[in-house]
DRENDO-1510 file (C-alpha; in Angstrom, 1 decimal, always signed):
<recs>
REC; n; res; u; v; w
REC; 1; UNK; -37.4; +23.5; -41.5 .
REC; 2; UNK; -35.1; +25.7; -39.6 .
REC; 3; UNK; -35.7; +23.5; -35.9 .
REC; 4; UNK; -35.4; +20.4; -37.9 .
REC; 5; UNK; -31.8; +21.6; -38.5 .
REC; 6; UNK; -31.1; +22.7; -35.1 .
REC; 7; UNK; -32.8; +19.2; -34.1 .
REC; 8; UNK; -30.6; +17.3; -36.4 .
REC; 9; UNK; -26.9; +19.1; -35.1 .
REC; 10; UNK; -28.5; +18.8; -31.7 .
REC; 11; UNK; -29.0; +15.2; -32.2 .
REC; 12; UNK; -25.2; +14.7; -33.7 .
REC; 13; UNK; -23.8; +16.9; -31.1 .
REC; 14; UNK; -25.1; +14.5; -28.4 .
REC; 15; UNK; -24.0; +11.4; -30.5 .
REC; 16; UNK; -20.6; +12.5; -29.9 .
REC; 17; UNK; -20.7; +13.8; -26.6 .
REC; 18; UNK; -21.7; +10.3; -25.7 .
REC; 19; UNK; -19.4; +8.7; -27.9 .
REC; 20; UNK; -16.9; +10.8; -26.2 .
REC; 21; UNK; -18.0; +9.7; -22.8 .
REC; 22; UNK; -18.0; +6.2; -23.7 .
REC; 23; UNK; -14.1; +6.3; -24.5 .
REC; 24; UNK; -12.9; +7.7; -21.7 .
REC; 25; UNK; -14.8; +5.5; -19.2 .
REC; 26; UNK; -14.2; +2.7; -21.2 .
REC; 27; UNK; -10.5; +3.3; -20.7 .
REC; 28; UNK; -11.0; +3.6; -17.3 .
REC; 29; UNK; -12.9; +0.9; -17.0 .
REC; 30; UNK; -10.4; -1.1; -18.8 .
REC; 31; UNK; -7.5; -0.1; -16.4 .
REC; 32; UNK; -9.3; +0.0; -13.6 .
REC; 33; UNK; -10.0; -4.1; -14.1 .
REC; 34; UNK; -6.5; -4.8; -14.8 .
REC; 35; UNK; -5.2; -3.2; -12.3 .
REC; 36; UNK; -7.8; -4.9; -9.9 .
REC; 37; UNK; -7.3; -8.6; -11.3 .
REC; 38; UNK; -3.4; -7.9; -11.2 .
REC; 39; UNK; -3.5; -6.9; -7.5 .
REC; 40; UNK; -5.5; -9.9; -6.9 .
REC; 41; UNK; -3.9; -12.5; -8.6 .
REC; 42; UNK; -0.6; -11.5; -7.4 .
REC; 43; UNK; -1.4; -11.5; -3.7 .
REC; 44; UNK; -3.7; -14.9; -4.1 .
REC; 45; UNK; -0.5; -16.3; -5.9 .
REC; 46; UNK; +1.9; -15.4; -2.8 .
REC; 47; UNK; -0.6; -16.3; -0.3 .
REC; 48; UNK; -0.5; -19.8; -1.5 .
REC; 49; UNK; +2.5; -19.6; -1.9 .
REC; 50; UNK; +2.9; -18.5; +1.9 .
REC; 51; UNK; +0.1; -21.2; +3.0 .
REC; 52; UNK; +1.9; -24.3; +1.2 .
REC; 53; UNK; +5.8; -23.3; +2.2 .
REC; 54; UNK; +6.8; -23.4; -1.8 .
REC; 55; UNK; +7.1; -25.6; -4.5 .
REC; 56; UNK; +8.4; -29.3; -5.1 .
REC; 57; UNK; +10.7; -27.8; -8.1 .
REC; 58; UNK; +13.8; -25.8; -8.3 .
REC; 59; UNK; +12.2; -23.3; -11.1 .
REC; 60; UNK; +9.5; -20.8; -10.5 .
REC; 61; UNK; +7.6; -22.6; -13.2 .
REC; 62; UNK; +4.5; -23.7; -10.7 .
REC; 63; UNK; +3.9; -20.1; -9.2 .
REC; 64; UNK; +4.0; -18.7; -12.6 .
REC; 65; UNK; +1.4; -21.2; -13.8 .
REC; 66; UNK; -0.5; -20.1; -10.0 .
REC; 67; UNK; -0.2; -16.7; -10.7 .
REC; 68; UNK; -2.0; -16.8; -14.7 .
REC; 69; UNK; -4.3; -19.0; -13.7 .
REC; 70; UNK; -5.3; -16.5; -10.7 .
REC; 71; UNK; -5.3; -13.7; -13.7 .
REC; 72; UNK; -7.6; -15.2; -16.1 .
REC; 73; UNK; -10.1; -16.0; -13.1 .
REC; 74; UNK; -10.3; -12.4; -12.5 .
REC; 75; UNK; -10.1; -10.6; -16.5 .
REC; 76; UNK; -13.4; -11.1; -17.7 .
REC; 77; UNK; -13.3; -8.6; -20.5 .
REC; 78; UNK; -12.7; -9.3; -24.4 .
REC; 79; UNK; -9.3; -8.5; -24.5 .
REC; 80; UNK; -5.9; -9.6; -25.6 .
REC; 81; UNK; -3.3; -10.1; -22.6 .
REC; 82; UNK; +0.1; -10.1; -22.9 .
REC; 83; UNK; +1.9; -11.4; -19.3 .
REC; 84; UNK; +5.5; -10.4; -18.4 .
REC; 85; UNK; +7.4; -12.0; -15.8 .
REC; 86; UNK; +9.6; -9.7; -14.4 .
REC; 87; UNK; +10.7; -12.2; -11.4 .
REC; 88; UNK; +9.9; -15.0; -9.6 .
REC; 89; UNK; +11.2; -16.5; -6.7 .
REC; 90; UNK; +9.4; -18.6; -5.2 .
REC; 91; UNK; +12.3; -18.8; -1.7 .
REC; 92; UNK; +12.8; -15.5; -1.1 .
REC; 93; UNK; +8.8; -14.7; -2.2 .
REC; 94; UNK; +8.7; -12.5; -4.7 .
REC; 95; UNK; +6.8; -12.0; -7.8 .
REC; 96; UNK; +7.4; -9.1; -10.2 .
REC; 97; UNK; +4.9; -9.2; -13.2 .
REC; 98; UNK; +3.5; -6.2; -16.3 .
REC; 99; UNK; +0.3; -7.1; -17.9 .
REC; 100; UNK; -0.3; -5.3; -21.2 .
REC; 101; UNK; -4.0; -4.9; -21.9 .
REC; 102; UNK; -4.9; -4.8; -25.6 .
REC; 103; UNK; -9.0; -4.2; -26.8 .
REC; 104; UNK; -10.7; -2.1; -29.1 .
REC; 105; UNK; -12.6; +1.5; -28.2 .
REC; 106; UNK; -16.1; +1.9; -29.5 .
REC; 107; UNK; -14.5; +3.7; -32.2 .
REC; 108; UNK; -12.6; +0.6; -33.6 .
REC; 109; UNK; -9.2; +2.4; -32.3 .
REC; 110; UNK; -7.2; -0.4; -30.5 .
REC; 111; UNK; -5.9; +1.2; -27.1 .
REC; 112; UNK; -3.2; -0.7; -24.0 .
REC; 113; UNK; -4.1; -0.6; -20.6 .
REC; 114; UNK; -0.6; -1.3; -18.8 .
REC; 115; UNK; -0.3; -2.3; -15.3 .
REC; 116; UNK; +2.8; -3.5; -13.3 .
REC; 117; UNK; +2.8; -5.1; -10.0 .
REC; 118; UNK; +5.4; -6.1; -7.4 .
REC; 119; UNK; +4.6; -7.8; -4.2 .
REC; 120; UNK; +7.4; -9.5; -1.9 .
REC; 121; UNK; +6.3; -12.0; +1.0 .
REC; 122; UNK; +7.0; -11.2; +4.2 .
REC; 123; UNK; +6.7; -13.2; +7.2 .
REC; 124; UNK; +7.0; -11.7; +10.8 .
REC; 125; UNK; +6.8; -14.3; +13.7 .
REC; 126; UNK; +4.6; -12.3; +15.9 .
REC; 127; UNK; +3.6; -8.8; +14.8 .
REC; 128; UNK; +4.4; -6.2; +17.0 .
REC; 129; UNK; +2.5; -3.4; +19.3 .
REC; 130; UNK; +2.9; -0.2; +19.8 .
REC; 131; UNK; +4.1; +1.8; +23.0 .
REC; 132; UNK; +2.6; +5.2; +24.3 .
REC; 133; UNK; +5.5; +7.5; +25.4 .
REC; 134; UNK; +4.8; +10.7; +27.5 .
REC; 135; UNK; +7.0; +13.1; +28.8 .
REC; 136; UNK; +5.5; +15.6; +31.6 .
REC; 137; UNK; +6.5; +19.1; +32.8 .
REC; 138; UNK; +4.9; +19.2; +36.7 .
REC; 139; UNK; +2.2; +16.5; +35.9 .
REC; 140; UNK; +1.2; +18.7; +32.6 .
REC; 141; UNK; +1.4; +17.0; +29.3 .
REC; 142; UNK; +5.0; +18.7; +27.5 .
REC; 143; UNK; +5.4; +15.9; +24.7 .
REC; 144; UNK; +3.6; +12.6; +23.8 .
REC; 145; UNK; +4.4; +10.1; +20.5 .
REC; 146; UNK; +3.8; +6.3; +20.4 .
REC; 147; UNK; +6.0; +4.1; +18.9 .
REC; 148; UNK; +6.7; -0.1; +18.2 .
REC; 149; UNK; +7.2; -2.4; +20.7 .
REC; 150; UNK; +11.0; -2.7; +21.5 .
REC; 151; UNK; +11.5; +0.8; +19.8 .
REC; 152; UNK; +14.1; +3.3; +21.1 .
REC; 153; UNK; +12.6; +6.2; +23.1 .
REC; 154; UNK; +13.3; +9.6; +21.5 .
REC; 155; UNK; +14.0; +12.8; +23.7 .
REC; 156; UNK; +11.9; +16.3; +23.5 .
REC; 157; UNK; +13.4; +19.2; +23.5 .
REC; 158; UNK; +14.6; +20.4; +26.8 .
REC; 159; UNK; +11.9; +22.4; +28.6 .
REC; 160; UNK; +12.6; +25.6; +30.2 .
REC; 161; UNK; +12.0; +26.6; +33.8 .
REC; 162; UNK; +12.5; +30.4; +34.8 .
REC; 163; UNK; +15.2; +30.1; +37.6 .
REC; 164; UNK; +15.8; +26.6; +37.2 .
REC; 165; UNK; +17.7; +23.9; +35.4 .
REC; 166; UNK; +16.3; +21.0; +33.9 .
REC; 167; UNK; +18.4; +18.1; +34.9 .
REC; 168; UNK; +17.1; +15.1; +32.5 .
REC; 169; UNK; +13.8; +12.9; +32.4 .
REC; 170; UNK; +13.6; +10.3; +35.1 .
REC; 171; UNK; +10.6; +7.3; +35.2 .
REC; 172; UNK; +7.7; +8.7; +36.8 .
REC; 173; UNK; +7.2; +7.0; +39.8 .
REC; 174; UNK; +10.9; +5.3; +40.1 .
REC; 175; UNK; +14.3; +6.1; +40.0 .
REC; 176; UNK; +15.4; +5.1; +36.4 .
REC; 177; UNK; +16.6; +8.2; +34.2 .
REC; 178; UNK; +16.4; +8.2; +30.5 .
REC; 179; UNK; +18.9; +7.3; +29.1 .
REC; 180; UNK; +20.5; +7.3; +25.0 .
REC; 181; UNK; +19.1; +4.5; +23.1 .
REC; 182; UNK; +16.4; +3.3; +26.2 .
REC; 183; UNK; +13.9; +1.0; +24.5 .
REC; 184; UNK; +10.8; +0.3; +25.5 .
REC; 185; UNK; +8.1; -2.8; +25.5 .
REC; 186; UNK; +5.1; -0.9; +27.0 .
REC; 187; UNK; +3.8; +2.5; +27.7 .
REC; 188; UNK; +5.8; +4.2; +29.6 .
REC; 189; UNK; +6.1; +8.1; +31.4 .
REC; 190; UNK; +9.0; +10.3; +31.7 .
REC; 191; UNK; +8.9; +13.5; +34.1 .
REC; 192; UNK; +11.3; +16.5; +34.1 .
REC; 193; UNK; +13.4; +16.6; +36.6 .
REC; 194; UNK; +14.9; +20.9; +37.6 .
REC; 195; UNK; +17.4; +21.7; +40.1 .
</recs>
């Protein structure tokens, strides 16, 4: 009689523990897909968007209409939605919307997933490298950085020289100093130049 007790509370106590377990991860499962099928619709809408040039009216009524349709592709759980448009713009490319998730727990308690996303479209002709920039104390490495294409080179600390004084940074191989506010299109190396 006595381990058909302990069976019994056993038996409960795991009942819970995976009820338990079954809350939390639905929760997390729950915001987890919002989050996911917001993310996607939104950048699916705006990529359209992108792809097409706009919309043949004034109003930000067709993206919006884009951008749910998008959403209910990706929810595929039994839950109420409520959408919140936050902005829309379909010229300048922006798209600022809050999803409220609604559903019910295994417990019958109704919980909210919220997510929020905002995404604005930008367009960049060509995209741009980047630029290695080394600076060298008597051919040894003293400072090294990369930066974009077109960037403005940034100057190390001076180095120190016992019984000498540094002068500035000059092109290796060339004539050309560094200069304030120099900007570069490809890799480039400085050396240090002591009197």
């Amino acid at each position: 009689m006595k381990h058909m007790v302990y069976g019994i509370a056993l038996l409960a106590t795991a009942v819970m523990v995976v009820a338990g377990v079954m809350i939390v991860s639905g929760k997390d499962i729950r915001e987890n897909e919002a989050d996911k099928a917001l993310n996607t619709a939104v950048e699916q809408t705006l990529e359209q968007l992108k792809k097409h040039g706009g919309y043949e009216i004034g109003n930000a009524q067709e993206l919006i209409a884009d951008f749910q349709q998008a959403l209910l592709l990706h929810i595929s759980s039994d839950a109420d939605l409520e959408v919140k448009i936050l902005a829309a713009d379909t010229k300048k490319g922006i798209l600022d919307v809050k999803i409220t998730e609604t559903y019910r727990t295994v417990n019958a308690r109704q919980k909210q997933a919220v997510c929020r996303k905002t995404v604005i479209l930008e367009e960049y002709s060509e995209k741009k490298g980047y630029c290695m920039v080394e600076f060298r104390v008597d051919g040894a490495v003293y400072a090294k950085y990369t930066l974009y294409q077109g960037g403005a080179v940034v100057t190390p600390p001076k180095p120190q020289k016992s019984g000498r004084i540094f002068q500035g940074w000059r092109k290796a191989d060339s004539t050309v100093w560094l200069e304030d506010g120099m900007v570069t299109e490809e890799d480039i190396a400085f050396e240090a130049v002591f009197e």
